[in-house]
Biotite code that builds the C-alpha atoms (Angstrom):
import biotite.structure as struc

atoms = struc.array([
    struc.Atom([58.777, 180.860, -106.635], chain_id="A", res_id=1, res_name="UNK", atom_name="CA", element="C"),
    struc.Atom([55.337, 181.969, -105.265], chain_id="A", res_id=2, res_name="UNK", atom_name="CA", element="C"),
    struc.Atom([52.631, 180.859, -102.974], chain_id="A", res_id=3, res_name="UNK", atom_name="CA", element="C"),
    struc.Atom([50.289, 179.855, -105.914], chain_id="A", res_id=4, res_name="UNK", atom_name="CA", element="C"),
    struc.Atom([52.965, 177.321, -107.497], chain_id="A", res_id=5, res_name="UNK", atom_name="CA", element="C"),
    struc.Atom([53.361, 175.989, -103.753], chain_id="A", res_id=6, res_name="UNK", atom_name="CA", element="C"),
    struc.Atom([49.802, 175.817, -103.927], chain_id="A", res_id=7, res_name="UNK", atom_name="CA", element="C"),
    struc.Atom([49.429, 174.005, -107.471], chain_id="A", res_id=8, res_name="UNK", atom_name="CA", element="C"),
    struc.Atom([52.454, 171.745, -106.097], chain_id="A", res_id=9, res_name="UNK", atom_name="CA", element="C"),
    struc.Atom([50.119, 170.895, -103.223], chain_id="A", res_id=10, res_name="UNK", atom_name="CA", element="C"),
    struc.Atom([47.298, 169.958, -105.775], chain_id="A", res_id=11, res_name="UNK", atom_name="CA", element="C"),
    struc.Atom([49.427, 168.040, -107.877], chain_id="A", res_id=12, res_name="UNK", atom_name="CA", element="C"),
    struc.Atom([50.745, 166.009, -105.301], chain_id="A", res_id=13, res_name="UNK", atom_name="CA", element="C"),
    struc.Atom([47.159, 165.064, -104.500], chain_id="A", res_id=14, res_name="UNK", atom_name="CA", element="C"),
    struc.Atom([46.387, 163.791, -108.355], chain_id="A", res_id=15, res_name="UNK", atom_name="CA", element="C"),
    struc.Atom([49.046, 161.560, -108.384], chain_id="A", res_id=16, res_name="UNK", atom_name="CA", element="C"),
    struc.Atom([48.048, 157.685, -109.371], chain_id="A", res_id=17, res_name="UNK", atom_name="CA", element="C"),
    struc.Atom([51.425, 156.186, -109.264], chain_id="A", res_id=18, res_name="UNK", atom_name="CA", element="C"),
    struc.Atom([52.719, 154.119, -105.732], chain_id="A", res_id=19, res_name="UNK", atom_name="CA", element="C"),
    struc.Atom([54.666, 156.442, -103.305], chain_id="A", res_id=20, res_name="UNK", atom_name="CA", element="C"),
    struc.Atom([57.174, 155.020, -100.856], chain_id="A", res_id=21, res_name="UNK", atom_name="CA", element="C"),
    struc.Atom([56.624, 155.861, -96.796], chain_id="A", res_id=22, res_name="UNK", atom_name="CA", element="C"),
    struc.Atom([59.622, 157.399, -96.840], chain_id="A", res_id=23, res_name="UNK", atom_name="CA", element="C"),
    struc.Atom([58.781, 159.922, -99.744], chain_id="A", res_id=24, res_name="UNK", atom_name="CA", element="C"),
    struc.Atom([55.662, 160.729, -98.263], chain_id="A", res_id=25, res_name="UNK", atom_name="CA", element="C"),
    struc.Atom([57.155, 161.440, -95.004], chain_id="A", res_id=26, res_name="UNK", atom_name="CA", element="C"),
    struc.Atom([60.126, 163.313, -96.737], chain_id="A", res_id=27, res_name="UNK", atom_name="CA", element="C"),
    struc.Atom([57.114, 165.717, -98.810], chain_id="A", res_id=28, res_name="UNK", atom_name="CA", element="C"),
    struc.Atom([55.210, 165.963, -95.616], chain_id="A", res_id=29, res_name="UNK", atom_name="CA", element="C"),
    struc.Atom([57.869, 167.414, -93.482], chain_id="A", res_id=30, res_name="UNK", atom_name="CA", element="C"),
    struc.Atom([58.866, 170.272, -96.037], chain_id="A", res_id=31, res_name="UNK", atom_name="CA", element="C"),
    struc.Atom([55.332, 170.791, -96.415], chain_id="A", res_id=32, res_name="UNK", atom_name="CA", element="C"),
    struc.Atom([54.619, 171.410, -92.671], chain_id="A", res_id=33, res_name="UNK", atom_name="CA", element="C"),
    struc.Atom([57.986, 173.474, -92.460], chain_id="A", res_id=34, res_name="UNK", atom_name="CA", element="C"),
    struc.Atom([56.644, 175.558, -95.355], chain_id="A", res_id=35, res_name="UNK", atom_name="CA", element="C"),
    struc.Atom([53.054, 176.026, -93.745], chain_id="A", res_id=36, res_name="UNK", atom_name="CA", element="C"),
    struc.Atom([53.913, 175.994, -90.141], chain_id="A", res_id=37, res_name="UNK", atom_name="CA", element="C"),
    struc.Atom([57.901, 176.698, -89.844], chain_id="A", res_id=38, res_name="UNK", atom_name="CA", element="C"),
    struc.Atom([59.745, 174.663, -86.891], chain_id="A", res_id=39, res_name="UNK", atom_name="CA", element="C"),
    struc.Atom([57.687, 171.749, -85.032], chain_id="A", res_id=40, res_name="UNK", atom_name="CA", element="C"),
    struc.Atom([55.755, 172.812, -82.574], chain_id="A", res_id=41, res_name="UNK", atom_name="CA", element="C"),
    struc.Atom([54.382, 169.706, -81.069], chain_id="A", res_id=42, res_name="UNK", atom_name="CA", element="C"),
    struc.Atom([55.507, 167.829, -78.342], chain_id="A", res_id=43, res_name="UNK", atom_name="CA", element="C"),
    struc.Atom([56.902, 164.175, -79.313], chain_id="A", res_id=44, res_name="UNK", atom_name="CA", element="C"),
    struc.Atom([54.189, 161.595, -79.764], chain_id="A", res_id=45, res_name="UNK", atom_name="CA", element="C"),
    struc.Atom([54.592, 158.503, -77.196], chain_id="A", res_id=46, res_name="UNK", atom_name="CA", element="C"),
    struc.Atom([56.963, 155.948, -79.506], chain_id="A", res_id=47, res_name="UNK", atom_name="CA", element="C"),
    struc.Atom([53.841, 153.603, -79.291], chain_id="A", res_id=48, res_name="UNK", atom_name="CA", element="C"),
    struc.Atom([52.201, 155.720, -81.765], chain_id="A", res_id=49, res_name="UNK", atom_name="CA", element="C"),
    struc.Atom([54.891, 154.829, -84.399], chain_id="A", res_id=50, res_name="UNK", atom_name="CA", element="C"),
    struc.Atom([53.102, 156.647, -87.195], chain_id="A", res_id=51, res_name="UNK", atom_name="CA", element="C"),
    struc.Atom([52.883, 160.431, -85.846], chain_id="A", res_id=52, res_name="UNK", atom_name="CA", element="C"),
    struc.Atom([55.782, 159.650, -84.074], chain_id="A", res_id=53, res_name="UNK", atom_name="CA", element="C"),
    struc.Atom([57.616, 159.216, -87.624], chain_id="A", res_id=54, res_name="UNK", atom_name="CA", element="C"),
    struc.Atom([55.759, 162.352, -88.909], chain_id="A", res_id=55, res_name="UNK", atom_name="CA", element="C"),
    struc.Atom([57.094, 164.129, -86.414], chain_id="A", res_id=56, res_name="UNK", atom_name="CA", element="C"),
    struc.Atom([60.278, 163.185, -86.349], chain_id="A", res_id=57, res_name="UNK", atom_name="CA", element="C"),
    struc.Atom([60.562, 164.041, -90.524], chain_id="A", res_id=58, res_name="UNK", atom_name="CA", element="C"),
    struc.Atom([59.154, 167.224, -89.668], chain_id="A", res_id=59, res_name="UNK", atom_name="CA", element="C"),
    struc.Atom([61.976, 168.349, -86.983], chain_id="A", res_id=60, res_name="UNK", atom_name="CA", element="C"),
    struc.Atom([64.287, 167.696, -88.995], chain_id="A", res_id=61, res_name="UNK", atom_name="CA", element="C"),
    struc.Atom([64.191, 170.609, -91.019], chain_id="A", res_id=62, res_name="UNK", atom_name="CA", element="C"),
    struc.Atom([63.832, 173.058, -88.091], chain_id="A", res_id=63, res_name="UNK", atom_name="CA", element="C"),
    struc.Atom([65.575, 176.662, -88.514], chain_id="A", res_id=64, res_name="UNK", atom_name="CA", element="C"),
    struc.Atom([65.140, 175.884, -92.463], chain_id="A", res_id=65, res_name="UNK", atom_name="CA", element="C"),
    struc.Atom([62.961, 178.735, -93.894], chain_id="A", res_id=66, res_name="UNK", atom_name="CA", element="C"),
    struc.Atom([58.863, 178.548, -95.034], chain_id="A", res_id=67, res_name="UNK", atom_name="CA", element="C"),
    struc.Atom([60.652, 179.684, -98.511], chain_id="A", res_id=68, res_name="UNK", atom_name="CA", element="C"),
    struc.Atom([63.001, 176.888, -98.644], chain_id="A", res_id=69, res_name="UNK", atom_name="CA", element="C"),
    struc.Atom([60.850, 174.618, -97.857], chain_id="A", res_id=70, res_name="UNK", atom_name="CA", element="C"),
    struc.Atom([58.709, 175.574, -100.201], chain_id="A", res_id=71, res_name="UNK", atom_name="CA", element="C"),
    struc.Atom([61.066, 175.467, -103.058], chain_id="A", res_id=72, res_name="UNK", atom_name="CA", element="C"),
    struc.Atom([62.107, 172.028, -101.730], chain_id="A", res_id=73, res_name="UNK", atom_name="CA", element="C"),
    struc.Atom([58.320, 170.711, -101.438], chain_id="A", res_id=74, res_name="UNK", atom_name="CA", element="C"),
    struc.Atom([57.748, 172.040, -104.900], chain_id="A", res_id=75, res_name="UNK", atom_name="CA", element="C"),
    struc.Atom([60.606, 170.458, -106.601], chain_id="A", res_id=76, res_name="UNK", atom_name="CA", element="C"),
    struc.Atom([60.115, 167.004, -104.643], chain_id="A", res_id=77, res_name="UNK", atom_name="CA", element="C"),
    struc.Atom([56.803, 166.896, -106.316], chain_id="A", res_id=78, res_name="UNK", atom_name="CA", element="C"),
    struc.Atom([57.793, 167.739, -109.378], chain_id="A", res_id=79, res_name="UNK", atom_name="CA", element="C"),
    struc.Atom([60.228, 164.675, -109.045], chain_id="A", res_id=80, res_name="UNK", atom_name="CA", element="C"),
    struc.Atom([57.477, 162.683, -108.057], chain_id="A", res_id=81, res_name="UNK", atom_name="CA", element="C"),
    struc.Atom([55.469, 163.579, -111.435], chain_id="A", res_id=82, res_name="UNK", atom_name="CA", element="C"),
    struc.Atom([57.925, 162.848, -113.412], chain_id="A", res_id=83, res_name="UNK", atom_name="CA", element="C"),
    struc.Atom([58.549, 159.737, -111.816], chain_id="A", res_id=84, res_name="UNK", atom_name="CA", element="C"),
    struc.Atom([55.328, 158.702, -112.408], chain_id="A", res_id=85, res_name="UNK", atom_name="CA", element="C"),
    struc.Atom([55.080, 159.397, -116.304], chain_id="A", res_id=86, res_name="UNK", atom_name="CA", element="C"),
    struc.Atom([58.720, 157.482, -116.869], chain_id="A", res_id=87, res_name="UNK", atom_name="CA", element="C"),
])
């Protein structure tokens, strides 16, 4: 596991033409902030502002986990994704 298939996971992700559900979105998002950024950092968005309030909420979720793991976690999730879309 490397930085350069984390970043050919990142441009995959990008290329895909099939739907993807809010929730898996959310659930790639958070492991790839924890991979890029490590534990939220961010104060909570007001609960009016249901969208980054969601992001931010699927992002702390995975604080104390390691860049690494999250990583190897964001690269398989996409690679579930892309095979998801072929079958």
């Amino acid at each position: 596991m490397s930085q350069v298939e984390f970043e050919m996971a990142c441009a995959s992700l990008k290329q895909l033409k099939g739907p993807v559900s809010d929730q898996e979105k959310l659930l790639v998002y958070s492991f790839y902030k924890q991979a890029t950024q490590g534990d939220c950092n961010i104060p909570v968005p007001p609960a009016t502002d249901v969208r980054a309030k969601a992001k931010w909420e699927a992002w702390n979720v995975n604080k104390g986990m390691s860049k690494m793991d999250a990583m190897r976690i964001y690269i398989a999730k996409v690679e579930e994704l892309k095979k998801n879309e072929c079958g």
